[in-house]
C-alpha positions in Angstrom: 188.1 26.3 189.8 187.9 28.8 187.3 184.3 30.7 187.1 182.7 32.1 184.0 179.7 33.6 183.2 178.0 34.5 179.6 174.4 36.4 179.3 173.0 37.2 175.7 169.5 39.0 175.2 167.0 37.6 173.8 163.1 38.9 172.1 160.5 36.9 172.1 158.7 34.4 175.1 161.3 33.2 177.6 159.9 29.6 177.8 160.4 29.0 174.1 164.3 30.3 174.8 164.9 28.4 177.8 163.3 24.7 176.1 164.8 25.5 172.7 168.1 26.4 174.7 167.6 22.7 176.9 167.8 20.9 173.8 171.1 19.7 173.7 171.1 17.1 170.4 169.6 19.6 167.9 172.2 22.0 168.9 175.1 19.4 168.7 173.7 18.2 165.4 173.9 22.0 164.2 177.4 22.5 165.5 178.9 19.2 164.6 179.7 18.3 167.9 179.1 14.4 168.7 176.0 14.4 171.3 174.2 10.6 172.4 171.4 10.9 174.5 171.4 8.2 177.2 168.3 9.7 178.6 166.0 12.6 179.5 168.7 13.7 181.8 172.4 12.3 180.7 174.5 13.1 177.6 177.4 11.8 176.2 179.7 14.0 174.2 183.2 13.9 172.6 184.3 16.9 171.2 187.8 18.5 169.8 188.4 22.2 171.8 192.0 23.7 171.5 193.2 25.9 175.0 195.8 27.2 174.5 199.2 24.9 173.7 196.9 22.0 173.8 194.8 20.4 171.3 192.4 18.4 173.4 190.0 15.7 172.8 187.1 15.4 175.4 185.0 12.4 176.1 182.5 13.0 178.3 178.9 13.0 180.3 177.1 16.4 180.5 174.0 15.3 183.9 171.1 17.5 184.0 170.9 17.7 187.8 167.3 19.8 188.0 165.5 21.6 185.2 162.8 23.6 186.8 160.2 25.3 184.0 158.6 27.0 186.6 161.1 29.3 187.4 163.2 28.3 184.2 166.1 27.3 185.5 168.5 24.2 184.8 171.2 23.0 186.8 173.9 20.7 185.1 177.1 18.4 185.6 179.6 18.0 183.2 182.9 15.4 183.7 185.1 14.8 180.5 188.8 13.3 180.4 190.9 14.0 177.5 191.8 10.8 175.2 195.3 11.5 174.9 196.0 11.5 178.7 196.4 15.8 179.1 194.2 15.7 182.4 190.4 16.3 182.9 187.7 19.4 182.6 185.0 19.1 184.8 181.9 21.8 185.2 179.2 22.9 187.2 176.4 25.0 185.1 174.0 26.6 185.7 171.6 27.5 182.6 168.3 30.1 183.4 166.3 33.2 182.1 167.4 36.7 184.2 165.0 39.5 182.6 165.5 39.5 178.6 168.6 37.9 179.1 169.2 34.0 178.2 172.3 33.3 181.0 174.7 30.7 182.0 177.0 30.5 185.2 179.9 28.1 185.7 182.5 26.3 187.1 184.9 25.3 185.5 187.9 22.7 187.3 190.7 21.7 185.3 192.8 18.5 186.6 196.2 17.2 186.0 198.2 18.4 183.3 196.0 21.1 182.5 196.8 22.8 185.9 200.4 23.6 185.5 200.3 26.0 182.6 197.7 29.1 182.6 195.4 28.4 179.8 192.1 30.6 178.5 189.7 28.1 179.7 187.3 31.0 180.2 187.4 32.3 176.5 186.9 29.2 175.3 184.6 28.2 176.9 182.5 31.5 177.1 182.5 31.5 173.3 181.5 27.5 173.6 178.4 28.6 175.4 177.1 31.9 173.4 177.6 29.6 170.3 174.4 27.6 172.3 172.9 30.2 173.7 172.4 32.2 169.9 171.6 28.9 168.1 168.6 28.4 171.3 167.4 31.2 170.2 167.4 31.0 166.2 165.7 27.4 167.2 162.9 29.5 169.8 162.3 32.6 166.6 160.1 30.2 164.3 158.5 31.2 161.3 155.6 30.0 159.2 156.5 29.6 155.7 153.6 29.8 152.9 154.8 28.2 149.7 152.2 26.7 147.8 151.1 28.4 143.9 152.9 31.5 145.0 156.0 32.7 143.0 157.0 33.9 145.8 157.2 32.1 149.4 155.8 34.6 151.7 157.3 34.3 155.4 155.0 35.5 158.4 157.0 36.2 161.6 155.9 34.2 164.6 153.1 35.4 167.2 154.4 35.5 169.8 157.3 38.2 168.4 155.0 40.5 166.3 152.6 42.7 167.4 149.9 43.6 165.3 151.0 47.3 164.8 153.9 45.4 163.1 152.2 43.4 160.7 153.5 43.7 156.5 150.0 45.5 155.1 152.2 45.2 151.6 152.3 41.3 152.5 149.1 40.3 153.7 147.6 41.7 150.5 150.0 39.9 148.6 149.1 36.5 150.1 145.4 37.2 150.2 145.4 38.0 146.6 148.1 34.7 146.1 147.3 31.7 145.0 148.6 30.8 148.4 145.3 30.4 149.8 142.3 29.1 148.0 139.0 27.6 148.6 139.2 24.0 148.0 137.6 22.9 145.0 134.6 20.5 145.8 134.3 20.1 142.0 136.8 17.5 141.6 135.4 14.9 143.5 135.5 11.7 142.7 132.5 10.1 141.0 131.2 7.8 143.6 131.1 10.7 146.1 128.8 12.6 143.4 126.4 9.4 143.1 126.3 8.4 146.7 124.9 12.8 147.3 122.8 12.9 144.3 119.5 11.7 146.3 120.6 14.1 149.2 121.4 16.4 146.7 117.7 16.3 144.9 115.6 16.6 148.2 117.4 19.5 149.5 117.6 21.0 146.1 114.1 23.2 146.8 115.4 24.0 149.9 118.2 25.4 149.4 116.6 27.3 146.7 114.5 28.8 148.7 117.0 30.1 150.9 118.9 31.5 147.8 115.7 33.7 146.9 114.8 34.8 150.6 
């Protein structure tokens, strides 16, 4: 059993890091690694990792065991077996927020083959896991992109990591002043609208006068 652990720091809200970091298929699809979703709690995988002299090929099942979002916390099975007969890789995780810090404990047990030489099992798999962990949080840091009559798209940060001391002045004006946002135009509407409000339209008309000189 060969132990590992991997912590990376994060800004921004913890539960946004820990379900972005839970989402196992966007990641894979991002990485290239071949994820199927059985269900809300099994995955299978097959995916190509080299330790040391060997070249392996892993099929596999990764088993969320318990995912608590109160405490944020997720506890995880994997089992995988080489396709070319080199021995197995199986692992306990365990995936949860500590602080600022996005972490991952586990356990890592190699069988047959893979037991007699001493191979980096712990590198590579460490780097495996901060690959996840920094993609979690590029998926968890949204941003709202404005690109509408603008030359230029105009990208505000999300809320929840800006303050309001930290807000662009320079930006703000520039999208207020945009074309980015604009009053729709009720003039445009289409002529059975304007005929169907025309008797509306002719009883208020006083009215709203009225208003306009008071």
């Amino acid at each position: 059993m060969i132990p590992l652990s991997v912590k990376v720091p994060f800004a921004g809200e913890a539960v946004s890091v820990f379900k972005s970091a839970c989402d196992f298929i966007v990641h894979s699809e991002q990485s290239e690694s071949k994820l199927t979703q059985l269900s809300d709690e099994e995955f299978k995988f097959s995916e190509s990792i080299t330790v040391g002299v060997f070249r392996l090929l892993l099929d596999g099942t990764l088993t969320v065991v318990d995912k608590d979002l109160d405490n944020l916390v997720s506890i995880m099975t994997l089992t995988s077996k080489d396709r070319g007969g080199k021995g197995k890789l199986d692992a306990k995780i365990r995936l949860y927020i500590e602080e600022n810090e996005l972490a991952c404990d586990a356990e890592v047990t190699p069988k047959g083959m893979l037991t007699r030489v001493e191979l980096p099992i712990e590198k590579v798999f460490s780097d495996k896991i901060v690959n996840i962990l920094e993609l979690a949080m590029t998926d968890s840091s949204s941003h709202v992109v404005i690109d509408d009559y603008a030359q230029e798209p105009i990208k505000l940060a999300s809320v929840e990591s800006e303050s309001v001391e930290d807000l662009d002045i320079e930006a703000l004006s520039k999208l207020v002043s945009s074309s980015a946002l604009r009053k729709d135009d009720s003039s445009n509407k289409p002529i059975w609208v304007v005929l169907l409000q025309l008797p509306i339209n002719i009883l208020t008309w006083p009215i709203n006068l009225l208003r306009k000189l008071c």
